[in-house]
NUDOBA-285207 format. One line per field, with one value per atom (N, C-alpha, C): residue in three letters; chain; atom name; y, x, z. Coordinates in steps of 0.02 Angstrom, whole numbers, plus 50000, padded with zeros to 5 digits. Each point is the difference from the previous one (the first is absolute). Example, Ala and Ser with C-alpha at 12.3 -4.5 7.8 and 13.67 -1.06 7.14 Angstrom:
<pts>
residuo c(ALA_ALA_ALA_SER_SER_SER)
cadena c(A_A_A_A_A_A)
atomo c(N_CA_C_N_CA_C)
py c(49716_50059_50060_50053_50059_50055)
px c(50660_49955_50045_49982_50042_49961)
pz c(50390_50000_50000_49964_50003_50037)
</pts>
This chain:
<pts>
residuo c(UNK_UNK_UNK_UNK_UNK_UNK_UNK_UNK_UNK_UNK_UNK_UNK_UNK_UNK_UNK_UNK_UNK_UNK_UNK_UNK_UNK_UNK_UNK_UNK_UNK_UNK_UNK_UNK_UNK_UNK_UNK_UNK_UNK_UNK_UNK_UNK_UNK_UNK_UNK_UNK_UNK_UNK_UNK_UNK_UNK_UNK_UNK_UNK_UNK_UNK_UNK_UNK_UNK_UNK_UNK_UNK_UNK_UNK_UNK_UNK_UNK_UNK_UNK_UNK_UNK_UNK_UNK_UNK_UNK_UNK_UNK_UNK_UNK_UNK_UNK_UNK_UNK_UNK_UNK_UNK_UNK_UNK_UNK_UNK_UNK_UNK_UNK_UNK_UNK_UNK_UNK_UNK_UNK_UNK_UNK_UNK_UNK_UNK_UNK_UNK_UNK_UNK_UNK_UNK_UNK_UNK_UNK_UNK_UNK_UNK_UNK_UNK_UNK_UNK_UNK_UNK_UNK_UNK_UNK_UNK_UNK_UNK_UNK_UNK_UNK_UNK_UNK_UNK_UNK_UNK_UNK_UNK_UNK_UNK_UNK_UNK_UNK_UNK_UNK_UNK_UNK_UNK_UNK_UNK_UNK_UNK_UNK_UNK_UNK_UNK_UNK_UNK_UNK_UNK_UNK_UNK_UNK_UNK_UNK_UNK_UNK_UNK_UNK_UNK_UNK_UNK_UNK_UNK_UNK_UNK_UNK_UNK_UNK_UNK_UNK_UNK_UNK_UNK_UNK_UNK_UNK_UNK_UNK_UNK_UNK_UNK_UNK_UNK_UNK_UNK_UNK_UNK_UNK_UNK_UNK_UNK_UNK_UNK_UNK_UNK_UNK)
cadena c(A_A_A_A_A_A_A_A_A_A_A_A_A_A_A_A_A_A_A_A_A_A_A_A_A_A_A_A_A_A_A_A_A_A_A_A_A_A_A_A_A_A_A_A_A_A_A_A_A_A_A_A_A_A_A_A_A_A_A_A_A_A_A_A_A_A_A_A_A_A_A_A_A_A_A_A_A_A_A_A_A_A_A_A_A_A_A_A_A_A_A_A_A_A_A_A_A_A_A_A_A_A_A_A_A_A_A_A_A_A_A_A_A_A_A_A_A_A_A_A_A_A_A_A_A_A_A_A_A_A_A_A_A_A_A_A_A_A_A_A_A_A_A_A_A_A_A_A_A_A_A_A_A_A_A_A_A_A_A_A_A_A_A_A_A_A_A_A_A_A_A_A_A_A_A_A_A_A_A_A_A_A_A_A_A_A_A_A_A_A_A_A_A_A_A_A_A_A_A_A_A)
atomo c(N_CA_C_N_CA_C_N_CA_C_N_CA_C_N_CA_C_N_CA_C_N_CA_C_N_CA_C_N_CA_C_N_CA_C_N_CA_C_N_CA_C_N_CA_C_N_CA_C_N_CA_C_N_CA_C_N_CA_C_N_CA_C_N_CA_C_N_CA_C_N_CA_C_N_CA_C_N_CA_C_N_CA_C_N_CA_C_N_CA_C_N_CA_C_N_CA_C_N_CA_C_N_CA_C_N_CA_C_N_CA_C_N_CA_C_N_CA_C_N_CA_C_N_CA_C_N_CA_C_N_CA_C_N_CA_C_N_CA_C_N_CA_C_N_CA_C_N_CA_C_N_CA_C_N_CA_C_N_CA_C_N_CA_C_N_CA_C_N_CA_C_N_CA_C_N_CA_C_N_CA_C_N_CA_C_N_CA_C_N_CA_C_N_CA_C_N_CA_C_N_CA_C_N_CA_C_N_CA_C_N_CA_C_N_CA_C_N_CA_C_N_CA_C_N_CA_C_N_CA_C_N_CA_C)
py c(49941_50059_50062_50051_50062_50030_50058_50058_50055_50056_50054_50054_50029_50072_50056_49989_50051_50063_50033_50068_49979_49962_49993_50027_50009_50015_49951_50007_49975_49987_49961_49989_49995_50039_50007_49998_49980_49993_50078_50043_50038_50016_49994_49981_50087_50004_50054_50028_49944_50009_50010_49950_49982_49977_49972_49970_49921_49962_49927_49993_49972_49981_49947_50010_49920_49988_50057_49988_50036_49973_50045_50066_50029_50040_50070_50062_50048_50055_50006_50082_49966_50056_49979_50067_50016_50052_50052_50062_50039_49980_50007_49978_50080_50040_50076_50021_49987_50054_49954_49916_49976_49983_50033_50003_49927_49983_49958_50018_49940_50034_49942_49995_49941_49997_49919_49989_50026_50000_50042_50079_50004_50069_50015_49960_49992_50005_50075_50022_49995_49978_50029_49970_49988_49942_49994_49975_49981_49927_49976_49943_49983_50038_49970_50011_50046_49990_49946_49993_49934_50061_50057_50026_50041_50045_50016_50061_50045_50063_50042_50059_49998_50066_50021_50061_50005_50041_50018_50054_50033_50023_49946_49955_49951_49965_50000_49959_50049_50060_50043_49995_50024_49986_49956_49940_49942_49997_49997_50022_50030_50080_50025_49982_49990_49963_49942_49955_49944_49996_50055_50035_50009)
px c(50042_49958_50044_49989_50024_49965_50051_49979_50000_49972_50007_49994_50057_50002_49938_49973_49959_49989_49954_50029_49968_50030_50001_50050_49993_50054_50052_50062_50038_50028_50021_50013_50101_50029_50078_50009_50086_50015_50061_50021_50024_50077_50044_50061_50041_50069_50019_50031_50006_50030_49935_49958_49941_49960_49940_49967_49981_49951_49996_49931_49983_49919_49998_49951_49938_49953_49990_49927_49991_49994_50023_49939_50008_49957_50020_49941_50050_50001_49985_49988_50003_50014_49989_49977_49978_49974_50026_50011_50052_49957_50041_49965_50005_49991_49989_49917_50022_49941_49932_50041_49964_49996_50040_50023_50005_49987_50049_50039_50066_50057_50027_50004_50042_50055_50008_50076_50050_49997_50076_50020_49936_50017_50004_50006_50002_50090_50000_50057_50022_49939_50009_49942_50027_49983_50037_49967_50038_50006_50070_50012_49978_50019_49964_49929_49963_49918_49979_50028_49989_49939_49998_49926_50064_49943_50050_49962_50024_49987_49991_49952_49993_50053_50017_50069_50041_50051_50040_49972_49951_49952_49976_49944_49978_50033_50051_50054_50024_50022_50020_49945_49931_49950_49982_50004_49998_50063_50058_50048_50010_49956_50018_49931_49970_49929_50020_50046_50020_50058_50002_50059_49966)
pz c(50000_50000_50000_49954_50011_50023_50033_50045_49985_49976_49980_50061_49983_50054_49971_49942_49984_50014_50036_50011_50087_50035_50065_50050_50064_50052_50003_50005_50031_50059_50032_50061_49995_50040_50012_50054_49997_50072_49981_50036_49984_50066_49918_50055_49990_50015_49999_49933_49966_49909_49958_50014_49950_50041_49948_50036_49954_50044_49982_50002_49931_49978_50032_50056_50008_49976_49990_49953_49946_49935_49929_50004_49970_49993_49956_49986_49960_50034_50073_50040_50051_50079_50062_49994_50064_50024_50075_49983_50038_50079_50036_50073_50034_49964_50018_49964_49939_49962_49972_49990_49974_49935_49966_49919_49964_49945_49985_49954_50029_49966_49963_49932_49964_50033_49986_50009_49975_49935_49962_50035_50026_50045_50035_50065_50059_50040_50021_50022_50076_50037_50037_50083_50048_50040_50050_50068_50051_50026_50020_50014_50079_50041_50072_49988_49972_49992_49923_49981_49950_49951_49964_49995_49946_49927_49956_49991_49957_50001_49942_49965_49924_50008_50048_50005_50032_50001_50053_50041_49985_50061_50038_49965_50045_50036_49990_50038_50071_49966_50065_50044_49996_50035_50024_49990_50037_50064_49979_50052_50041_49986_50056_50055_49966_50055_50017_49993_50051_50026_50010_50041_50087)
</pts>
C-alpha cells in the first residue's frame, strides 16, 4: 500500500541541525500563529519545545514567553 503525504500535516522530531520526518506530510503548523508552513520552508523551530515556527518573530515570541 502507498502512502501519500498529500497536502497533510506532518509530524517531526526537531533536532538542532534539522529536523526528522515521522510522519510524511507537506506543512506543520507554527505553534505561535497557527500558520501553515511547508516544509521546504520551514526555518525555524525549537528543540527543547519540540514545536516549529512560520518566523523569526514567532520564534522570538515564543521564547521570550517561556522564559
Amino acid at each position: 500500500m502507498l502512502m501519500s503525504s498529500g497536502d497533510s500535516e506532518a509530524k517531526l522530531s526537531y533536532g538542532p541541525n534539522g529536523f526528522r520526518v515521522l510522519r510524511p506530510g507537506q506543512h506543520v503548523f507554527c505553534a505561535v500563529t497557527g500558520e501553515a508552513v511547508p516544509l521546504e520552508d520551514l526555518r525555524y523551530w525549537s528543540v527543547d519545545l519540540q514545536e516549529p515556527y512560520a518566523s523569526a518573530e514567532a520564534a522570538t515570541r515564543r521564547l521570550t514567553e517561556s522564559k
